[in-house]
DRENSE-475215 format. One record per residue (C-alpha): residue number from 1; residue in three letters; x, y, z. Coordinates in Angstrom, 2 decimals. Example, Ala and Ser with C-alpha at 12.3 -4.5 7.8 and 13.67 -1.06 7.14 Angstrom:
! DRENSE-475215
+-----+-----+---------+---------+---------+
:   k :   r :       X :       Y :       Z :
+-----+-----+---------+---------+---------+
:   1 : ALA :   12.30 :   -4.50 :    7.80 :
:   2 : SER :   13.67 :   -1.06 :    7.14 :
+-----+-----+---------+---------+---------+
***
This chain:
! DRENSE-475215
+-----+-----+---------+---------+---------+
:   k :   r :       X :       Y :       Z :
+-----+-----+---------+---------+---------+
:   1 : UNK :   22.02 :   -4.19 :   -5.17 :
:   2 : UNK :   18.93 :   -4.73 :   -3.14 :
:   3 : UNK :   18.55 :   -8.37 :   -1.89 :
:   4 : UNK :   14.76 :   -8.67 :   -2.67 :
:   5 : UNK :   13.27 :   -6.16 :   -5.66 :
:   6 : UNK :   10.23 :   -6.29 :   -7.67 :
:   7 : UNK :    9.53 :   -5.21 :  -11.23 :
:   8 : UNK :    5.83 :   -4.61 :  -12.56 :
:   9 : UNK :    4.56 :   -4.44 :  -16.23 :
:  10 : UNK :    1.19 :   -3.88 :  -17.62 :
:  11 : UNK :   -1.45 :   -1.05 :  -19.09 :
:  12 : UNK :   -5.20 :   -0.39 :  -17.05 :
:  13 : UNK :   -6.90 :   -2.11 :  -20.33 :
:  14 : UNK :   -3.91 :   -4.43 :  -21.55 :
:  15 : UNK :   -3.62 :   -8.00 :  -21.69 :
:  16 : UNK :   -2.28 :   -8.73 :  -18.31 :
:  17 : UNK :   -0.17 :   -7.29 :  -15.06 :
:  18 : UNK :    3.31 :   -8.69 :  -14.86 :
:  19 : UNK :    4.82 :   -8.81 :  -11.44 :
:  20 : UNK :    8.96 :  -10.50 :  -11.11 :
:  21 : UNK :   10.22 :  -10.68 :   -7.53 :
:  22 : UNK :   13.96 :  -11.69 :   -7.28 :
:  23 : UNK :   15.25 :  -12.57 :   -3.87 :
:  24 : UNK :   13.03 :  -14.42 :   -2.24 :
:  25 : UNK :   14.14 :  -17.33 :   -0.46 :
:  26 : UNK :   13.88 :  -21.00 :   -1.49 :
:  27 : UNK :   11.34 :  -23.42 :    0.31 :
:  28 : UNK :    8.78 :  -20.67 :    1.27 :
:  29 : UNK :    5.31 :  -22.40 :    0.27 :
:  30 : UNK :    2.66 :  -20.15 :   -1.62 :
:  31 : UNK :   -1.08 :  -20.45 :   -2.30 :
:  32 : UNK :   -2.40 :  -18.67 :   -4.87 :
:  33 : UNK :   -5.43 :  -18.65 :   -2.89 :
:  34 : UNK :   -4.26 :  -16.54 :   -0.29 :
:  35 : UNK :   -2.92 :  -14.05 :   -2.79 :
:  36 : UNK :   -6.21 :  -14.01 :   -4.46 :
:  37 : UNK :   -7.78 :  -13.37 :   -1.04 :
:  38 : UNK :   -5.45 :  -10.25 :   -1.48 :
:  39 : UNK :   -6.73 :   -9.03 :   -4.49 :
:  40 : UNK :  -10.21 :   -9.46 :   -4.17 :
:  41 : UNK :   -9.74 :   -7.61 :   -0.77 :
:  42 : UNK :   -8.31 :   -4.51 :   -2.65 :
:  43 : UNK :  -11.76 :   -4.89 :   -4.95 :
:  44 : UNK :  -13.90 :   -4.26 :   -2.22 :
:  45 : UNK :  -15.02 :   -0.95 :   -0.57 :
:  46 : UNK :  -18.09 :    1.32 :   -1.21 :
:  47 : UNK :  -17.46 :    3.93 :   -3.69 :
:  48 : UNK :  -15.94 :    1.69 :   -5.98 :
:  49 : UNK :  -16.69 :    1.96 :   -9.79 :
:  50 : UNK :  -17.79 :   -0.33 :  -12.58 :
:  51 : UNK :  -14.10 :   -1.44 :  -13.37 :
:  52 : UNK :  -14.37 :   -3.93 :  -10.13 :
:  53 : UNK :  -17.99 :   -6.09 :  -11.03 :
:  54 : UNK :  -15.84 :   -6.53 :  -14.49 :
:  55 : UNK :  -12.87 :   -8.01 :  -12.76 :
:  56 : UNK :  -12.50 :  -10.79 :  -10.69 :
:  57 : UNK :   -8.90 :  -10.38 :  -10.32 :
:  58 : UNK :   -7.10 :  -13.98 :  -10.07 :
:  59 : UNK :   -3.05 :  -14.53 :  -10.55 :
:  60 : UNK :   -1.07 :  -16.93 :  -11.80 :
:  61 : UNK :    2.88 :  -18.00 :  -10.79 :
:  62 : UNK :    4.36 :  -18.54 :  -13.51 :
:  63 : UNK :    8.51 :  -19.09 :  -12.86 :
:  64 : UNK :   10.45 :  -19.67 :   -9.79 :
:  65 : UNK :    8.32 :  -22.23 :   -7.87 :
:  66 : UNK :    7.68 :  -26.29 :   -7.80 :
:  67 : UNK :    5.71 :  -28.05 :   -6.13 :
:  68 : UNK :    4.36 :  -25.23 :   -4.39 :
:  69 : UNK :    7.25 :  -24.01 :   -3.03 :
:  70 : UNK :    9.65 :  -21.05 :   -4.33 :
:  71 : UNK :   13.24 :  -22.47 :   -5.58 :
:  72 : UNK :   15.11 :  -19.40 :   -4.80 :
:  73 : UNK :   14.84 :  -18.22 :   -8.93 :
:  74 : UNK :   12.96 :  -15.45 :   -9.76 :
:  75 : UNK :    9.06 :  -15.57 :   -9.24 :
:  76 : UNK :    6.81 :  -14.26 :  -11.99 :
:  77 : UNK :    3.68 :  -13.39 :  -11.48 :
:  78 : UNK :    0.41 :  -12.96 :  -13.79 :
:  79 : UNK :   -2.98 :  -11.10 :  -13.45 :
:  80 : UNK :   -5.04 :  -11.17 :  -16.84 :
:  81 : UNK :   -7.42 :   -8.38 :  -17.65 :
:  82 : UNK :  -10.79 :   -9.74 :  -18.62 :
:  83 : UNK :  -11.43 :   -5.66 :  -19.57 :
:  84 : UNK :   -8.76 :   -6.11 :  -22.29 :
:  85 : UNK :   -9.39 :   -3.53 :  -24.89 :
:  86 : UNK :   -6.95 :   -1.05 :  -24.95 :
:  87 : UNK :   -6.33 :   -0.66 :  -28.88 :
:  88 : UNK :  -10.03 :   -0.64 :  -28.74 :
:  89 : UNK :  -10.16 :    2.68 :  -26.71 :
:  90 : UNK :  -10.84 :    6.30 :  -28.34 :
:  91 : UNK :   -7.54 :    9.02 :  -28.21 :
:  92 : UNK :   -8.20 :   11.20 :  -24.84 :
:  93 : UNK :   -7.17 :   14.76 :  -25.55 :
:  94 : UNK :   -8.65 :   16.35 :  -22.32 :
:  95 : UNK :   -6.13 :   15.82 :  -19.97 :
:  96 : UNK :   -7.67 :   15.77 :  -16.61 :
:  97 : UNK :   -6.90 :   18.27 :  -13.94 :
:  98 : UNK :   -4.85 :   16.28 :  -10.71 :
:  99 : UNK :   -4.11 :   13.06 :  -13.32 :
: 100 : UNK :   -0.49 :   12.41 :  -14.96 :
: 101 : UNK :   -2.43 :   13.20 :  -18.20 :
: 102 : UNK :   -1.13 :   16.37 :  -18.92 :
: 103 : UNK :    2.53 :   16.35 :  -17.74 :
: 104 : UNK :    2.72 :   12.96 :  -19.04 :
: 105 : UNK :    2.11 :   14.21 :  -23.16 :
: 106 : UNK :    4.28 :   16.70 :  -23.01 :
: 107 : UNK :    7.39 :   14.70 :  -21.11 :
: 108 : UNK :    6.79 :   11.45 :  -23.85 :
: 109 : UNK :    5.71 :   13.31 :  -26.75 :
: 110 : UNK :    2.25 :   11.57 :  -27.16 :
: 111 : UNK :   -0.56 :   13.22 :  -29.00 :
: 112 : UNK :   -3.52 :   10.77 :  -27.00 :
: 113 : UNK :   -3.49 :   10.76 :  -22.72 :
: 114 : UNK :   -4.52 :    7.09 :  -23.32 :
: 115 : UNK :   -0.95 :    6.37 :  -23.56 :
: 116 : UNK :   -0.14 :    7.76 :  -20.35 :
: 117 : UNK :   -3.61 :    6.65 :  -18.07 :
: 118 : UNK :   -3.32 :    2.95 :  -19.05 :
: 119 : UNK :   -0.27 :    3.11 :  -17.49 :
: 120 : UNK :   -0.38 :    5.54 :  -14.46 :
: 121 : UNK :   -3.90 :    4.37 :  -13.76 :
: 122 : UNK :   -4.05 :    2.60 :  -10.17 :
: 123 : UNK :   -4.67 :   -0.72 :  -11.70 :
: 124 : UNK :   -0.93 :   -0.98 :  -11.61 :
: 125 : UNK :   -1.11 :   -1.63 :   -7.26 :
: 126 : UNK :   -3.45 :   -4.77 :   -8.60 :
: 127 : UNK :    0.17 :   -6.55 :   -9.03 :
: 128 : UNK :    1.91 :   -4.56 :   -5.91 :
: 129 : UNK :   -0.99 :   -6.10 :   -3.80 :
: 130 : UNK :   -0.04 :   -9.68 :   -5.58 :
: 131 : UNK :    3.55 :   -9.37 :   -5.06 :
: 132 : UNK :    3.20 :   -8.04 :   -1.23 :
: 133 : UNK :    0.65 :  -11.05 :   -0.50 :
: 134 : UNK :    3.96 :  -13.02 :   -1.09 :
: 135 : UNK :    5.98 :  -10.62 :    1.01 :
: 136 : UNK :    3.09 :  -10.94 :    4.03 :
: 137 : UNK :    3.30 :  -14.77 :    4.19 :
: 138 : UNK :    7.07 :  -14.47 :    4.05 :
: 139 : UNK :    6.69 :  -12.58 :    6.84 :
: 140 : UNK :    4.00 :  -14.36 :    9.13 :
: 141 : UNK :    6.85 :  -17.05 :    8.84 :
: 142 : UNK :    8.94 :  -14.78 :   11.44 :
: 143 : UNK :    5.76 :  -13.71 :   13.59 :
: 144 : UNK :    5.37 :  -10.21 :   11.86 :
: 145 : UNK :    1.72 :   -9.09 :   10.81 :
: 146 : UNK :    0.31 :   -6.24 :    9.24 :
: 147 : UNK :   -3.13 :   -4.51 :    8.83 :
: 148 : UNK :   -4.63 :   -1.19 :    7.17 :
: 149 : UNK :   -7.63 :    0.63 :    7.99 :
: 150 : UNK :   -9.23 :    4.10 :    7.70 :
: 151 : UNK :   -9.15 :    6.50 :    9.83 :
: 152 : UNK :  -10.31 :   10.01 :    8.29 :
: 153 : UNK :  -12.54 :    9.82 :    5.14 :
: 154 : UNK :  -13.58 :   13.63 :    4.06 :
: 155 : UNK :  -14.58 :   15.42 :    6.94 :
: 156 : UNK :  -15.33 :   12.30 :    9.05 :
: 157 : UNK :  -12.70 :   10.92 :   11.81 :
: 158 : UNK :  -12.71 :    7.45 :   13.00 :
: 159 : UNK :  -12.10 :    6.46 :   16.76 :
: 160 : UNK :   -9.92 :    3.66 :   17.29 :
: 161 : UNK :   -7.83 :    5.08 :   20.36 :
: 162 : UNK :   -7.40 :    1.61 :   22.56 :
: 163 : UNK :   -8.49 :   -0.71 :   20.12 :
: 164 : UNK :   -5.92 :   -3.29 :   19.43 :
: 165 : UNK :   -4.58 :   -4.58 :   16.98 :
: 166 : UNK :   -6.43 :   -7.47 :   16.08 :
: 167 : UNK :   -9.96 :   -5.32 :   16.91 :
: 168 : UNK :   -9.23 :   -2.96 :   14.06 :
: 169 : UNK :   -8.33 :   -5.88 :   11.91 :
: 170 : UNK :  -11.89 :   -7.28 :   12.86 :
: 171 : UNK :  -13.49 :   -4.98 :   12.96 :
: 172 : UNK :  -12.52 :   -2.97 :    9.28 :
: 173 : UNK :  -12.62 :   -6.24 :    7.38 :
: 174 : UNK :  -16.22 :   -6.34 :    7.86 :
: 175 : UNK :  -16.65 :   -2.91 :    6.88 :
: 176 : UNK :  -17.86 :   -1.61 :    3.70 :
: 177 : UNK :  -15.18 :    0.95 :    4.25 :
: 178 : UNK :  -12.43 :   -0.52 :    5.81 :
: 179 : UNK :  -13.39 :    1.07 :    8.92 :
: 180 : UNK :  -12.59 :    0.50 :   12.51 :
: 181 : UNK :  -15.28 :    2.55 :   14.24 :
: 182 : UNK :  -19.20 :    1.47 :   13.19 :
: 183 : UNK :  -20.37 :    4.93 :   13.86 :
: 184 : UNK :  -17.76 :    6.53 :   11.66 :
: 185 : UNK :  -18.05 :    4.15 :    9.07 :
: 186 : UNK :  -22.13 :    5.16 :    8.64 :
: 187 : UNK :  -20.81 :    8.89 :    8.37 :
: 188 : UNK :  -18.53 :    8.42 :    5.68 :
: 189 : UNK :  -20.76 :    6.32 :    3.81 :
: 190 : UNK :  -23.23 :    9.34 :    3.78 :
: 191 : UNK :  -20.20 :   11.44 :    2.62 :
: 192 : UNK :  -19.76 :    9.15 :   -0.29 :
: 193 : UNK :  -23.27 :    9.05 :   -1.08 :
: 194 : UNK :  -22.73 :   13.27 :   -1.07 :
: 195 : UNK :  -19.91 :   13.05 :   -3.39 :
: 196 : UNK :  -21.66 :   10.89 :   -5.32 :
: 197 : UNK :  -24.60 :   12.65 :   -5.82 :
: 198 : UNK :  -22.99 :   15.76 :   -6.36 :
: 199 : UNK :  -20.86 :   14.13 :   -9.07 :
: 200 : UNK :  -17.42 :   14.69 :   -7.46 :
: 201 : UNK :  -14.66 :   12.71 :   -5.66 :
: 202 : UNK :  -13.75 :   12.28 :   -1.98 :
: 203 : UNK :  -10.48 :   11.16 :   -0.44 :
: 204 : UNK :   -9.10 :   10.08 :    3.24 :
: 205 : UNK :   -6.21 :    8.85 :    5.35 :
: 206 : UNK :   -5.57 :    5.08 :    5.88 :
: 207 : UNK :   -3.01 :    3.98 :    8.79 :
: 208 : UNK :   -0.96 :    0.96 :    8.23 :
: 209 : UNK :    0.65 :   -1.07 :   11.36 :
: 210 : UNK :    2.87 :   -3.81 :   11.77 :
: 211 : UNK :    3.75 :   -5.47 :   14.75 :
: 212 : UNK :    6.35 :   -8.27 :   15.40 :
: 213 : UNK :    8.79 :   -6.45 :   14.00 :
: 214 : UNK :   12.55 :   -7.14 :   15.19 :
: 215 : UNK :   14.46 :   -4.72 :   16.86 :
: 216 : UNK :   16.88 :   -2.78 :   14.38 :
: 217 : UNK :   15.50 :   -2.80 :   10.66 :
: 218 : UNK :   16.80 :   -0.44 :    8.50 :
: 219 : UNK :   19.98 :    1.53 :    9.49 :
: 220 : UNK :   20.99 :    5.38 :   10.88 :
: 221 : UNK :   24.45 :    5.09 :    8.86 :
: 222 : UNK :   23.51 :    6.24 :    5.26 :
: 223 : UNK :   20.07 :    8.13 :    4.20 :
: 224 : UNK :   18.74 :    5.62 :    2.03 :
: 225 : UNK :   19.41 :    2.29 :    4.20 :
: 226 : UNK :   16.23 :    4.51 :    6.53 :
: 227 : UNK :   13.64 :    2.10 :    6.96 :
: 228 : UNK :   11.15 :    4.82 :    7.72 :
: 229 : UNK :   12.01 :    6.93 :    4.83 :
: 230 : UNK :   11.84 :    3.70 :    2.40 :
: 231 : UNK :    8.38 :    3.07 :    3.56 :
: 232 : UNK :    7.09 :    6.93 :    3.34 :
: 233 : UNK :    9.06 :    6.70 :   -0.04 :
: 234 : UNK :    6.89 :    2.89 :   -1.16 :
: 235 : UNK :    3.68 :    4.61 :    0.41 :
: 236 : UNK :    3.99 :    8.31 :   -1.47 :
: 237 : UNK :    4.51 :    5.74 :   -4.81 :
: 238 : UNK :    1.04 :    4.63 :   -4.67 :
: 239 : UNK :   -1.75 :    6.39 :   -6.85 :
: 240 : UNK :   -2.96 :    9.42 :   -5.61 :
: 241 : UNK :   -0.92 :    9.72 :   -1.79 :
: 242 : UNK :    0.05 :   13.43 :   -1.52 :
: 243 : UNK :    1.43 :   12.87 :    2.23 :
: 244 : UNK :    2.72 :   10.34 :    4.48 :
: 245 : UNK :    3.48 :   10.47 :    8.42 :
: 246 : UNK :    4.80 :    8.28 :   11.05 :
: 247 : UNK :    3.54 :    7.42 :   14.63 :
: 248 : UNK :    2.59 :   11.13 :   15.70 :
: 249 : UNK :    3.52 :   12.76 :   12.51 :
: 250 : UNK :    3.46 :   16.25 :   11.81 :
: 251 : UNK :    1.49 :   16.60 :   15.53 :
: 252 : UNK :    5.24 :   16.68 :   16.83 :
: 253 : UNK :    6.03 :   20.17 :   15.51 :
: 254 : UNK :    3.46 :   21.29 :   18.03 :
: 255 : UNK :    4.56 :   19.50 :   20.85 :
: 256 : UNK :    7.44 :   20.01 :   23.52 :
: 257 : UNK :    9.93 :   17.45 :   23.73 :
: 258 : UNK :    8.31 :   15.67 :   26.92 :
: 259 : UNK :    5.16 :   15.15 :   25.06 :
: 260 : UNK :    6.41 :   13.33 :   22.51 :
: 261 : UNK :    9.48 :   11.22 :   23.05 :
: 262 : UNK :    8.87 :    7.49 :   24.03 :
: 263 : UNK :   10.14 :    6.88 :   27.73 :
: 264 : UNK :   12.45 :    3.77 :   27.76 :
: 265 : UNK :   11.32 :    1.29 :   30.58 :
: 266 : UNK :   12.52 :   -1.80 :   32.12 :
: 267 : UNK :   12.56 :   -4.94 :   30.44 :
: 268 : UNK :    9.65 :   -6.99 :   30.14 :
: 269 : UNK :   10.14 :  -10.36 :   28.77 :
: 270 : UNK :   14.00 :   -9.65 :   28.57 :
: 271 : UNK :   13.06 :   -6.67 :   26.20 :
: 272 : UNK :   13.11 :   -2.99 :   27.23 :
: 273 : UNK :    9.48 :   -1.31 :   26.76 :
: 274 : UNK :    8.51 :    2.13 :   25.78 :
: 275 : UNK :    5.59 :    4.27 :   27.79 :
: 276 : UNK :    4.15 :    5.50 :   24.60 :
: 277 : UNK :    4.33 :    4.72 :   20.97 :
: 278 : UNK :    4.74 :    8.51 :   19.69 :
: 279 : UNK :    7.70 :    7.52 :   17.12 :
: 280 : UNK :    5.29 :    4.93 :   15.81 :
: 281 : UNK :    8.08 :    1.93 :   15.78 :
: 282 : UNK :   11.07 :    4.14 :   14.52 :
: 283 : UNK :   13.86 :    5.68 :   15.77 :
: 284 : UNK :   17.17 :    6.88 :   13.62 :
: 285 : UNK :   15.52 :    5.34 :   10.49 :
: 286 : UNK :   15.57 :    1.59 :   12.52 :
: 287 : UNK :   12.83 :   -0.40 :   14.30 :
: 288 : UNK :   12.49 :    0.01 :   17.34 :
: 289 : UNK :   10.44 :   -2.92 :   18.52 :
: 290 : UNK :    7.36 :   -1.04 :   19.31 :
: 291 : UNK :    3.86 :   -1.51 :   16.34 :
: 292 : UNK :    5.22 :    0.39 :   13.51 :
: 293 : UNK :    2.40 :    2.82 :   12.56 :
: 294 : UNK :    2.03 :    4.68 :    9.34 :
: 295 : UNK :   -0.46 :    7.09 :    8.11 :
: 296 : UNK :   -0.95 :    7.93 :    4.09 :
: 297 : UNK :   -3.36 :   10.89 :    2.70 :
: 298 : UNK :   -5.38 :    9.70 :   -0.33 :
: 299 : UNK :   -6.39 :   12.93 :   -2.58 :
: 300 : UNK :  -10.22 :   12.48 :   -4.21 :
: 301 : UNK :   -9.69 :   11.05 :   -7.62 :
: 302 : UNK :   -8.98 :   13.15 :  -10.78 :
: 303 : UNK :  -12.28 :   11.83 :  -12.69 :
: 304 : UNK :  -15.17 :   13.85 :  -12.02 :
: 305 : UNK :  -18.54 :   12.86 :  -13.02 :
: 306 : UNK :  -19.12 :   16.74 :  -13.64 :
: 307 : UNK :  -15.70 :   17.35 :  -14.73 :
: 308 : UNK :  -13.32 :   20.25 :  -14.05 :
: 309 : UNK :  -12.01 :   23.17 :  -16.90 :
: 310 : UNK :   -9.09 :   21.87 :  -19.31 :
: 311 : UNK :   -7.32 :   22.29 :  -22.46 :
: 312 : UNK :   -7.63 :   20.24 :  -25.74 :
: 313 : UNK :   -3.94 :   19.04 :  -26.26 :
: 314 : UNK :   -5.19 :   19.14 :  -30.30 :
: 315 : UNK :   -7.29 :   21.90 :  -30.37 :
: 316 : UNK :   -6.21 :   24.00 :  -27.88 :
: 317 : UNK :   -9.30 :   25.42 :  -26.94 :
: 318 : UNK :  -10.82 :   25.34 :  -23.31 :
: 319 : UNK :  -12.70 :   22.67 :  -22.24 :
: 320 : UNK :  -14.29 :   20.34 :  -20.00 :
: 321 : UNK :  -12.14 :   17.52 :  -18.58 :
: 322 : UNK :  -12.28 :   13.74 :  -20.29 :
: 323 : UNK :  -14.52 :   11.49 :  -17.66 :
: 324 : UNK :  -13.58 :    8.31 :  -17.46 :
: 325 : UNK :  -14.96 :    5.30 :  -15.34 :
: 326 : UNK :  -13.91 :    5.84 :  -11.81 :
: 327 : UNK :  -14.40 :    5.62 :   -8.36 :
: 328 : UNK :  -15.88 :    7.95 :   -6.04 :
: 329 : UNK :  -13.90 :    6.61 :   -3.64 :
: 330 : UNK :  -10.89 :    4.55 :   -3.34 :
: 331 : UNK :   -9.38 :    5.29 :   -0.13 :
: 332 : UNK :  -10.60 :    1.63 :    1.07 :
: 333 : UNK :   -8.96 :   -0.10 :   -1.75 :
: 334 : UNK :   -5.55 :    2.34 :   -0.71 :
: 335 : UNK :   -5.33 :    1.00 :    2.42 :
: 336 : UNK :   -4.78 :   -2.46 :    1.35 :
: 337 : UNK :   -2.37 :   -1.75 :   -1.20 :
: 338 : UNK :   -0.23 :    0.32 :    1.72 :
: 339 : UNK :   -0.60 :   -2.65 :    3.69 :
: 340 : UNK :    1.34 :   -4.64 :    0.64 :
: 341 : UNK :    3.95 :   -1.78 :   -0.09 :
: 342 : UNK :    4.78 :   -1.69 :    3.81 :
: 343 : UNK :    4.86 :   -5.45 :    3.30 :
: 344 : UNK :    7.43 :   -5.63 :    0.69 :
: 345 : UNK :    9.26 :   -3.16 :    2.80 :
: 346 : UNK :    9.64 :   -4.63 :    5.60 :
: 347 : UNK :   10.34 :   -8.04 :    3.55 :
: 348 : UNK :   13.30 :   -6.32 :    1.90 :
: 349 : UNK :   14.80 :   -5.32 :    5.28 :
: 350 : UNK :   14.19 :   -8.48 :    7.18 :
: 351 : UNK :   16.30 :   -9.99 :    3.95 :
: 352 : UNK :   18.73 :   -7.45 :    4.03 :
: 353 : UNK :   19.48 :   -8.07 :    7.92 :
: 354 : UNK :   19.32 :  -11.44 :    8.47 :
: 355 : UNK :   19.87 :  -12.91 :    4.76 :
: 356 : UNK :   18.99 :  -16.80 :    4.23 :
: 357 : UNK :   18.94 :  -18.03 :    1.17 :
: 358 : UNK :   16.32 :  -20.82 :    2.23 :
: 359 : UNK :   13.72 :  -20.09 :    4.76 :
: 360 : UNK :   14.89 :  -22.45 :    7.13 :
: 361 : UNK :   18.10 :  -20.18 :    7.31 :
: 362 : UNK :   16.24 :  -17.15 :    7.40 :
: 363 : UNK :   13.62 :  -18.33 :   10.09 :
: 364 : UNK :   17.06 :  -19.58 :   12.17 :
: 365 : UNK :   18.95 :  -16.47 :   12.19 :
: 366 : UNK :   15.96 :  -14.05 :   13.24 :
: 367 : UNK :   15.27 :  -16.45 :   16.25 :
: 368 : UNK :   19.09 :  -16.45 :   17.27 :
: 369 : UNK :   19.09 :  -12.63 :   17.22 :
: 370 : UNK :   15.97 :  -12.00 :   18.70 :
: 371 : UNK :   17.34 :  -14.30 :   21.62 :
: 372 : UNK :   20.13 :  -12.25 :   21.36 :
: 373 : UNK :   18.18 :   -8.51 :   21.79 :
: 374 : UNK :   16.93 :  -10.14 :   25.07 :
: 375 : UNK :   20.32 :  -10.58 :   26.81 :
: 376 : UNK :   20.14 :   -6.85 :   26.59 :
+-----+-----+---------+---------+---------+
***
């Protein structure tokens, strides 16, 4: 059994999101503040819908801390809905084309979609993004940070080659799409305003990095102790991803070997250094000490303002698709829920390696090892 895990609970127009976290340390301090930071960052981002000026997303802890400080119990978390109407809602029969709609009526024998969408609807990551705003400040307490940004939006490209890491961080948190580059971020707000206009969707890639990771996260021994592979797995979970990559990515089936593997050089600061980052922080499913850099491919949303063909579950007849209120574009919003799923991630495997069952512990035994790695 996994020593940190995470459970969530709650429909799109329910009462409330549920989030429990088991494992966490005791003595780690939290502030709802910073969490809500969180939220209201994945809230933001042109192309957003109506669904975001009705929520002002906000959570609650409501087991396994006092006096602002987790005990080492479980750690419940709660996001009400202030959109809470979901017996209120009329029966959707128009499953929509790309949605869960469909597949999901005929697997749980449901005569209305509504009973799947509430459910499979993105407003789920709301309590992922809660629950890895813990895992992030758990993390800052052993110098590891992590940041998401976009860097392909439809047809537009960002350029962020030799920006570092806290420039993108800078720089995409003041933009209205979470973008790096200023020059790419006014092309893909035109692209938006295209999609927009022309009532259809448009998706893009976000990249995720980490850095301060310890050496050796994760394990080569069985498939699913990967680290890499639990991280495409947590990023492929989220609404809508249809691919993930690491460091170079699917560029390194059209590459010889010399462009691509990371030269090992001498120690720097009693560490060994790499000439390139082209395994973006992996190697044999482990860290490797280098950023860890992740990529994730948003599709455009399944709601179309001028929807697609479908079938009447009830009637059986062709027609158009049910529209409900969406987003043109969410890839913004994506990018800081990968940045939470990496965070959980890399939460779990900092737990698994180096246990503590107080954060004192746990801060303790990743400095003795990373003292350690340097006598290499």
């Amino acid at each position: 059994m996994p020593q940190l895990r995470y459970f969530t609970a709650g429909e799109s127009h329910g009462q409330c999101l549920i989030g429990v976290i088991e494992g966490l340390p005791a003595g780690l301090k939290l502030d709802t503040d910073a969490i809500n930071r969180e939220l209201a960052r994945r809230q933001k981002g042109y192309g957003r819908g109506g669904r975001m000026k009705i929520e002002t997303d906000t959570v609650e802890i409501l087991s396994g801390m006092r006096r602002g400080e987790t005990i080492g119990a479980p750690v419940t978390l709660m996001v009400k809905n202030r959109d809470f109407k979901i017996n209120e809602l009329p029966p959707v029969t128009k499953p929509r084309p790309g949605h869960a709609d469909l597949t999901g009526v005929i697997k749980y024998d449901r005569q209305d979609a509504r009973d799947i969408l509430e459910r499979s609807s993105a407003r789920e990551t709301t309590m992922r993004v809660a629950i890895g705003g813990v895992c992030k400040h758990l993390l800052s307490t052993i110098g590891v940070d992590v940041v998401g940004h976009i860097v392909e939006l439809g047809p537009v490209k960002a350029k962020v080659d030799g920006s570092s890491f806290q420039q993108i961080r800078e720089r995409s948190e003041i933009s209205e799409v979470r973008c790096a580059d200023a020059d790419a971020e006014k092309q893909m707000i035109e692209a938006i305003d295209e999609a927009k206009s022309n009532g259809d969707t448009l998706g893009g890639i976000f990249e995720i990095i980490a850095v301060g990771v310890p050496i050796g996260l994760g394990s080569h021994v069985q498939w699913d102790r990967k680290l890499d592979a639990n991280i495409a797995r947590a990023l492929m979970s989220i609404q809508a991803i249809k691919g993930v990559e690491t460091g170079m990515g699917f560029e390194v089936g059209r590459r010889f070997g010399s462009q691509v593997h990371d030269e090992i050089l001498p120690a720097q600061a009693g560490l060994f250094t790499r000439s390139s980052n082209n395994a973006g922080g992996f190697e044999g499913g482990m860290t490797n000490g280098q950023p860890i850099v992740v990529r994730a491919a948003m599709k455009p949303l399944s709601t179309l303002m001028k929807p697609m063909r479908s079938v009447d579950i009830t009637t059986k007849e062709e027609v158009k698709a049910t529209v409900e209120r969406s987003d043109v574009c969410a890839t913004p919003a994506a990018a800081v829920i990968g940045e939470a799923v990496v965070a959980i991630e890399l939460a779990a495997a900092v737990l698994e390696k180096f246990g503590g069952d107080s954060i004192r512990e746990l801060t303790r035994n990743v400095a003795s090892y990373r003292e350690a790695c340097k006598r290499w």
